[in-house]
VEXLUMZA-325638 format. One line per 4 residues: their letters; for each residue x, y, z of N, C-alpha, C, O. Coordinates in steps of 0.02 Angstrom, whole numbers. Layout:
N
A> X Y Z X Y Z X Y Z X Y Z; ...
This chain:
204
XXXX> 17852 2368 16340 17907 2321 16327 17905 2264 16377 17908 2267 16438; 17899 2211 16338 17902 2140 16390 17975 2131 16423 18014 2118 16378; 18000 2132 16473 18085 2078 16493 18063 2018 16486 18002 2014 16491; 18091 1971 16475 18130 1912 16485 18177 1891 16545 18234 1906 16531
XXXX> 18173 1872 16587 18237 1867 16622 18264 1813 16627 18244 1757 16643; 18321 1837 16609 18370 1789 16572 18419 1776 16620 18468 1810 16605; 18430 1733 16685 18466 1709 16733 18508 1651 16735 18540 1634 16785; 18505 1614 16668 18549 1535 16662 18495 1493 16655 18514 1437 16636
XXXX> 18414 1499 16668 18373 1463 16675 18325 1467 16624 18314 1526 16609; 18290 1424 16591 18229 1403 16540 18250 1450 16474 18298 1483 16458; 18192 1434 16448 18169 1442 16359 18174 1495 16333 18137 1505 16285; 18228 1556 16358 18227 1627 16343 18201 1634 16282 18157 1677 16283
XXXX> 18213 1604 16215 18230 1618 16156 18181 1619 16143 18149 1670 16132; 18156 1554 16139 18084 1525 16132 18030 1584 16146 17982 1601 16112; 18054 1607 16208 17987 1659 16227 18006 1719 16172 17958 1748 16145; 18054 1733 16160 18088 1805 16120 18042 1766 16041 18006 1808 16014
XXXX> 18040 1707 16010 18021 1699 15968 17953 1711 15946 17931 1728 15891; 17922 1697 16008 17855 1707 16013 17825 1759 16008 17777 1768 15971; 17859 1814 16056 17840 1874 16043 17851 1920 15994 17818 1972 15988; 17916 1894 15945 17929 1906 15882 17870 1907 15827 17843 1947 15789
XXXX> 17865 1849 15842 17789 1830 15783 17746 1846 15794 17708 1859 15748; 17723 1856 15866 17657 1917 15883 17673 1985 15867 17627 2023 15881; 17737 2019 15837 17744 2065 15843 17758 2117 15904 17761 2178 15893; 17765 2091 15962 17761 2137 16026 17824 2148 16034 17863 2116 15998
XXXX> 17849 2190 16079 17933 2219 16075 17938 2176 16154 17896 2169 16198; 17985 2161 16151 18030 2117 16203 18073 2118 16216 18098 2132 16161; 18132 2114 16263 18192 2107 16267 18209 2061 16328 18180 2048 16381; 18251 2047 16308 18290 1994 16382 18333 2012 16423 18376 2052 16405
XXXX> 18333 1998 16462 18342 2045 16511 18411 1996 16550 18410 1935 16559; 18463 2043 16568 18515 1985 16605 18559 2036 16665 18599 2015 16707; 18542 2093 16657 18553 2123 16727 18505 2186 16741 18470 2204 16693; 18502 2211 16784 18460 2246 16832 18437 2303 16781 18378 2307 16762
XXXX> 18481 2340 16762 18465 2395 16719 18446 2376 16646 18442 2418 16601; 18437 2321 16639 18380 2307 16567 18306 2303 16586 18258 2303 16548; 18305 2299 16656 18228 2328 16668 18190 2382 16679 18131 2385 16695; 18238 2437 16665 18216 2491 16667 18171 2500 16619 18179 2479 16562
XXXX> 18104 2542 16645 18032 2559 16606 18012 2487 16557 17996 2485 16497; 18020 2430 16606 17970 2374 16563 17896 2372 16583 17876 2377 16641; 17872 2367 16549 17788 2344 16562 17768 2271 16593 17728 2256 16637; 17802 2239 16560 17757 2167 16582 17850 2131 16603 17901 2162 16588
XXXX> 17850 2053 16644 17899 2020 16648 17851 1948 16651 17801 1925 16678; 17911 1928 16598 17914 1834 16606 17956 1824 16647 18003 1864 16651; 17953 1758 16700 17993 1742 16719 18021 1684 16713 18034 1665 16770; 18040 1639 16669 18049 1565 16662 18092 1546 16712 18134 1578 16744
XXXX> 18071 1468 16713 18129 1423 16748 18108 1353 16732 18054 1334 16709; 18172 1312 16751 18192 1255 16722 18236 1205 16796 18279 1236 16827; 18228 1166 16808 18242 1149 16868 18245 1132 16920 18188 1122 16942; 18305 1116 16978 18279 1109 17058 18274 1206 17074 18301 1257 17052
XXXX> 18221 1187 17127 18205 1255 17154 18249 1295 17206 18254 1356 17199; 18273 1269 17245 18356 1300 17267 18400 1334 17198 18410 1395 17191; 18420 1284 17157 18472 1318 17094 18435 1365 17078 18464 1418 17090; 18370 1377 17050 18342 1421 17032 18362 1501 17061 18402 1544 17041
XXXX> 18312 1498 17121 18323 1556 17172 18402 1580 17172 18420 1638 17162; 18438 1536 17184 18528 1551 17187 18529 1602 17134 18534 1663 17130; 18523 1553 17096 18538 1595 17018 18504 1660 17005 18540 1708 16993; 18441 1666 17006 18402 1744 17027 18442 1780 17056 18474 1823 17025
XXXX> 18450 1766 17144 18504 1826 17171 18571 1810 17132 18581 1861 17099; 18591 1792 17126 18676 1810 17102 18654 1844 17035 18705 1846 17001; 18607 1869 17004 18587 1888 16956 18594 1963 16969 18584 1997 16919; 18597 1972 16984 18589 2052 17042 18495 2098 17018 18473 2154 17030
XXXX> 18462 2028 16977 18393 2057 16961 18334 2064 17036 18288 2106 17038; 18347 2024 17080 18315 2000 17127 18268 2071 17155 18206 2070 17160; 18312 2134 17172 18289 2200 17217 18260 2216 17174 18202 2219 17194; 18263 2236 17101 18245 2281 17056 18149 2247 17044 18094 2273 17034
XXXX> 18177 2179 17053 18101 2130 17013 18063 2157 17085 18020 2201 17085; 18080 2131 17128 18043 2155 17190 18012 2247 17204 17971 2262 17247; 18036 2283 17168 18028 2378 17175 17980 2347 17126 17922 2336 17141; 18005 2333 17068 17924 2326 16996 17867 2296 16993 17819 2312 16959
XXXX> 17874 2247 17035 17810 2196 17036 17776 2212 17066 17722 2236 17050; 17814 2197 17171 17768 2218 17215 17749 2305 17233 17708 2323 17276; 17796 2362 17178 17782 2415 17217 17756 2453 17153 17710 2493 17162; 17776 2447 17103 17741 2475 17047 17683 2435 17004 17646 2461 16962
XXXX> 17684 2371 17025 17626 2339 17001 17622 2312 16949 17569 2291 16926; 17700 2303 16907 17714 2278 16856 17688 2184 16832 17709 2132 16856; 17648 2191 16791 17642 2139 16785 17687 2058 16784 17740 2058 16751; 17673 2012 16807 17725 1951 16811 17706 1888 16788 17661 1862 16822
XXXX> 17736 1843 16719 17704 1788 16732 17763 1731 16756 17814 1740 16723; 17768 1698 16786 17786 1642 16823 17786 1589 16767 17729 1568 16757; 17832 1562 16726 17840 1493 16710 17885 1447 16717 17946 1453 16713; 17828 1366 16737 17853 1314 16783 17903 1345 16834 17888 1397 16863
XXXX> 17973 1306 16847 17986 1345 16893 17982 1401 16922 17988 1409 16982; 17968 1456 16872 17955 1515 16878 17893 1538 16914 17879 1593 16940; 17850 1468 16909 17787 1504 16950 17809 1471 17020 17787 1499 17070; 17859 1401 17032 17830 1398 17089 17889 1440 17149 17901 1436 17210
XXXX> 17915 1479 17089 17987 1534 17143 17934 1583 17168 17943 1617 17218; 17878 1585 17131 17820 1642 17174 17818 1630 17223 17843 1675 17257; 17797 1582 17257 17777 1549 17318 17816 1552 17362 17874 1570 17351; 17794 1536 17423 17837 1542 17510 17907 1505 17507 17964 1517 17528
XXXX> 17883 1466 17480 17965 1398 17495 17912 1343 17457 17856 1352 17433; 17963 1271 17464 17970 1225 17416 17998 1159 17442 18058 1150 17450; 17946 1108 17454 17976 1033 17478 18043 1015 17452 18087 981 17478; 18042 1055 17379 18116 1014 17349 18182 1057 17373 18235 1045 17343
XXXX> 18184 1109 17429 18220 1145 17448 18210 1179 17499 18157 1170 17528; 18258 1229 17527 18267 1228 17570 18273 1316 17581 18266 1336 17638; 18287 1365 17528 18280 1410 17524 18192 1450 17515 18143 1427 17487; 18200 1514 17552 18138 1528 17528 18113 1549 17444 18157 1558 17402
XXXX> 18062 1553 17431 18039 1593 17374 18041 1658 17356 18079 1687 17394; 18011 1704 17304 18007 1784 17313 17921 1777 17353 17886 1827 17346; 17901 1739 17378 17856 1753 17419 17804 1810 17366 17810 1865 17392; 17773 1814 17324 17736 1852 17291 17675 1828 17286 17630 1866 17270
XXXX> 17661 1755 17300 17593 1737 17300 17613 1689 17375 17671 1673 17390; 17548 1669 17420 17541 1649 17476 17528 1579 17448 17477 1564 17418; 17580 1537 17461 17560 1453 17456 17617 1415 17448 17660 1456 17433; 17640 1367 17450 17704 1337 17429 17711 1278 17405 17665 1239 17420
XXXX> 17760 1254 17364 17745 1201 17325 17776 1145 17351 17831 1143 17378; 17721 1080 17336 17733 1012 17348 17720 983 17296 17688 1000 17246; 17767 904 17318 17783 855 17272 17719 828 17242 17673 814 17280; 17710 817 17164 17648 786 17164 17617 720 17191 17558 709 17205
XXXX> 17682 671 17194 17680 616 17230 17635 627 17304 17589 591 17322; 17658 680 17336 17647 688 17409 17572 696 17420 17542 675 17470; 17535 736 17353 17473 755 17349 17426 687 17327 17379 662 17359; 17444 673 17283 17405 622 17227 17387 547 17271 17428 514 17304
XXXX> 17313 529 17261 17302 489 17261 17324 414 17244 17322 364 17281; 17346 420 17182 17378 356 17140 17458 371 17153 17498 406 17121; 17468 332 17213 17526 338 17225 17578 312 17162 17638 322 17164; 17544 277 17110 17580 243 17046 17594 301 16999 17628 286 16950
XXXX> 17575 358 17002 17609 398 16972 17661 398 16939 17697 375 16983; 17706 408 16882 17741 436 16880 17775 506 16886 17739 555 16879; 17837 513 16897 17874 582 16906 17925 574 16862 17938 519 16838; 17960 632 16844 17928 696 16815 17835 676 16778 17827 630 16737
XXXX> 17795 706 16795 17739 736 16763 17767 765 16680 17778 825 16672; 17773 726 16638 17808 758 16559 17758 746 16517 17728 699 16544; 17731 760 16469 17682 781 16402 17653 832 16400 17669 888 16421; 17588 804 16362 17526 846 16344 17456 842 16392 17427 788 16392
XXXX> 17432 889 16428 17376 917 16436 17357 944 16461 17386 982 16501; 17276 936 16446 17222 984 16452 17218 1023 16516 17242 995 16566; 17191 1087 16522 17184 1118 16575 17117 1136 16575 17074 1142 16531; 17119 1147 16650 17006 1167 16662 17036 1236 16689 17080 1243 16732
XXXX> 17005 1281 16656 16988 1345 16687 16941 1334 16740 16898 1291 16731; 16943 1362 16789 16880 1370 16839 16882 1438 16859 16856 1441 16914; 16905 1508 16836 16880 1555 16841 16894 1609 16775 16950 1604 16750; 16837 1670 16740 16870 1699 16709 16910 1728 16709 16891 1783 16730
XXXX> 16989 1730 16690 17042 1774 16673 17052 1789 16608 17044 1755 16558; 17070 1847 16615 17122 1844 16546 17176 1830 16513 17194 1829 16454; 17205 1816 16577 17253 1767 16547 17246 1702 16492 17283 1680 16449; 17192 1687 16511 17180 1622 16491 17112 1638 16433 17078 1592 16410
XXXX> 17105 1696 16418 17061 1713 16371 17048 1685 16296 17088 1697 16250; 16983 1641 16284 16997 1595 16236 17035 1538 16255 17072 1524 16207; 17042 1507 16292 17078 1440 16309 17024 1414 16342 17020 1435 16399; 16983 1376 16327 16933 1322 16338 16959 1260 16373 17018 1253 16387
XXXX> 16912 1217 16385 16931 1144 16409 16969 1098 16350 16994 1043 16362; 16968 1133 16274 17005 1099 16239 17082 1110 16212 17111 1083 16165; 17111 1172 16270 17188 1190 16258 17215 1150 16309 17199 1136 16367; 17281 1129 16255 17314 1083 16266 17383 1138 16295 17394 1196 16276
XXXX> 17417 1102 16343 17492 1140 16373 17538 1047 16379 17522 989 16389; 17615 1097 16361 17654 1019 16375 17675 1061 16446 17686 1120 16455; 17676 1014 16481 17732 1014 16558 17758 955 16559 17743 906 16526; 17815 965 16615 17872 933 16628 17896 952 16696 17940 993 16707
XXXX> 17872 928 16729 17880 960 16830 17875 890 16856 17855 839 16827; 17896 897 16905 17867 831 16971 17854 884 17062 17858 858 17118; 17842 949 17049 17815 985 17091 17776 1023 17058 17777 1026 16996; 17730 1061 17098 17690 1105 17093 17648 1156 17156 17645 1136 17214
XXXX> 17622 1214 17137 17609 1263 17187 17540 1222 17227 17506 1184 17192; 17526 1229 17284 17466 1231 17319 17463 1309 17354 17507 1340 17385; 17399 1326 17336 17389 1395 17354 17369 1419 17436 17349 1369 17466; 17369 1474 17476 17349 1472 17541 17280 1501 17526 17235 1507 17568
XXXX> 17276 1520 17461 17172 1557 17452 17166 1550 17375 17195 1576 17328; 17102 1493 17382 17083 1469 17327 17067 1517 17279 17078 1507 17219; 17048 1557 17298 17034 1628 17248 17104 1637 17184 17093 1654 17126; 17158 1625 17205 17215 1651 17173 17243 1596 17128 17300 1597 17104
XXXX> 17188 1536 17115 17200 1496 17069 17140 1487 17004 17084 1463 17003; 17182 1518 16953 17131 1511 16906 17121 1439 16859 17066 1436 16832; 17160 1392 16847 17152 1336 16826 17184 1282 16837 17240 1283 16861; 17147 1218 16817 17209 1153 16854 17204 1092 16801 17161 1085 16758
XXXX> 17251 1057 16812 17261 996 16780 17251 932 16803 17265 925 16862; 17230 880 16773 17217 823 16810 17274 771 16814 17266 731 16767; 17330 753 16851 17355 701 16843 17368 670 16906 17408 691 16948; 17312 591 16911 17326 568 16965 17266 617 17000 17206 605 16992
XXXX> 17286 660 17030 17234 688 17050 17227 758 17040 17281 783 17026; 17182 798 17040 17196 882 17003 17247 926 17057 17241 933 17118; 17290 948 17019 17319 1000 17042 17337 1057 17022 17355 1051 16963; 17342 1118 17043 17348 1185 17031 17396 1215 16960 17456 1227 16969
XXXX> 17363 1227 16892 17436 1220 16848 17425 1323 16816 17450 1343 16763; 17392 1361 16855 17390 1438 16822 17359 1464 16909 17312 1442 16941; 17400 1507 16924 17395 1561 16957 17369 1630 16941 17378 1654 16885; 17332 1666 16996 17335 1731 16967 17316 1777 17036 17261 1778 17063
XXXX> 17390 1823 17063 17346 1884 17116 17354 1937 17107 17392 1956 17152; 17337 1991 17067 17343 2050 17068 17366 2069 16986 17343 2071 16929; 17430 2081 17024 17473 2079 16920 17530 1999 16925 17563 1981 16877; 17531 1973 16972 17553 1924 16979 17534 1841 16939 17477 1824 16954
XXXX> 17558 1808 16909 17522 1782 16862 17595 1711 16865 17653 1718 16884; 17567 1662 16845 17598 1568 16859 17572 1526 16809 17514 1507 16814; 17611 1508 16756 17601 1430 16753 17644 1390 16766 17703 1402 16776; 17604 1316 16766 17647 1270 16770 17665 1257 16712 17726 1250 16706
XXXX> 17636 1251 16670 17661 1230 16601 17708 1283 16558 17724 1342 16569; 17723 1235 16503 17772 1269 16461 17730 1312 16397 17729 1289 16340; 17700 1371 16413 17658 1392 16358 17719 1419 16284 17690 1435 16232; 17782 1422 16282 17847 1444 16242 17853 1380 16184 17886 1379 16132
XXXX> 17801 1321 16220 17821 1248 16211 17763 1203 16166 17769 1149 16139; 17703 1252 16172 17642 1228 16175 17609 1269 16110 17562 1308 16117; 17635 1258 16056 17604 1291 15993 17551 1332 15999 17549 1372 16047; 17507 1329 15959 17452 1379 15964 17389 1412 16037 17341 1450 16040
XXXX> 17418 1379 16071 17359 1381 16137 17427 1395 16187 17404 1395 16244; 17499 1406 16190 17528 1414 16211 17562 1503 16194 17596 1535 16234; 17532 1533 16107 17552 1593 16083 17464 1602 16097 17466 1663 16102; 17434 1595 16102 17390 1614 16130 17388 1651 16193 17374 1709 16210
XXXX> 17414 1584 16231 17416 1638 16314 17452 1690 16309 17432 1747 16319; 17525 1667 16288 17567 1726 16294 17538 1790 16257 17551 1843 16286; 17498 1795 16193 17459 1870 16170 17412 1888 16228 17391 1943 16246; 17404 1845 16245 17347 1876 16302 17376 1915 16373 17348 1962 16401
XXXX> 17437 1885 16394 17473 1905 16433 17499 1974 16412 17502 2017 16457; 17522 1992 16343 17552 2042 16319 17502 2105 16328 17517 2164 16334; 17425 2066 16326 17398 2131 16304 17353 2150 16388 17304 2187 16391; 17380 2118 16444 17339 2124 16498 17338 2198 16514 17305 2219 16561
């Protein structure tokens, strides 16, 4: 059984829809004891990264996600905000992260070359795999993801990044350490290369 966690933040439904039409059993999850005996967790988010985290703990999900992930090994995927609450802390705030992957996220502005950038980072594209996962199984250089961020993760060991995006200059848009798992993008959002990942995620 997949959770959802459902905290005030991102595309719950969207993901419940998805997994509908793949057929996989899901549920959403909005306090502590709907995670009992799940297999896999999404974690969406939508947002500044302070509100986020707030909203997690006052959730009373915070201890329980922490016993499943880091101690039973429960699988996790991280979206957009959701991947970059993995991380240590966050330029756009001031609180820490769940610290589950080693790296923390900065502004893309701060990184990027072409300081002409725009922010938010909003549309369509392409992502480069640069290592095999399965997550990303069948997603070539020609799957397309929409995002909508103006931050993103930088990792502390290159190893734990499996693909990136180019805007301005490449940056980190899929994570992966252990059962721990990040995008930046909106795969709930991203039609067929977006129910793609997520089957692949279902069946890790």
């Amino acid at each position: 059984m997949i959770a959802i966690i459902d905290y005030g933040l991102g595309n719950v439904k969207a993901f419940a829809n998805v997994f509908k039409e793949l057929n996989v059993p899901a549920v959403v999850a909005r306090q502590a004891g709907d995670l009992n005996d799940v297999t896999k967790v999404i974690l969406p988010g939508v947002g500044a990264f302070d509100h986020a985290m707030m909203r997690l703990e006052r959730s009373g999900m915070r201890q329980i996600l922490d016993e499943i992930v880091l101690r039973r090994h429960v699988p996790v995927l991280g979206v957009c905000v959701g991947m970059q609450m993995l991380a240590n802390s966050s330029e756009e705030g001031k609180m820490p992260g769940l610290g589950w992957i080693d790296g923390e996220v900065i502004s893309l502005k701060s990184s990027a070359s072409e300081c002409s950038i725009r922010v938010p980072h909003m549309g369509w594209n392409n992502i480069k795999p640069i290592i095999a996962n399965g997550l990303l199984r069948g997603l070539g250089l020609g799957a397309r993801f929409y995002f909508l961020h103006s931050y993103y993760m930088r990792c502390a060991k290159g190893g734990d990044v499996i693909a990136v995006t180019e805007y301005g200059d490449e940056f980190v848009c899929a994570v992966n350490h252990g059962n721990i798992y990040g995008v930046q993008f909106h795969p709930e959002k991203s039609h067929q290369w977006g129910i793609r990942l997520l089957e692949n995620f279902a069946g890790l």
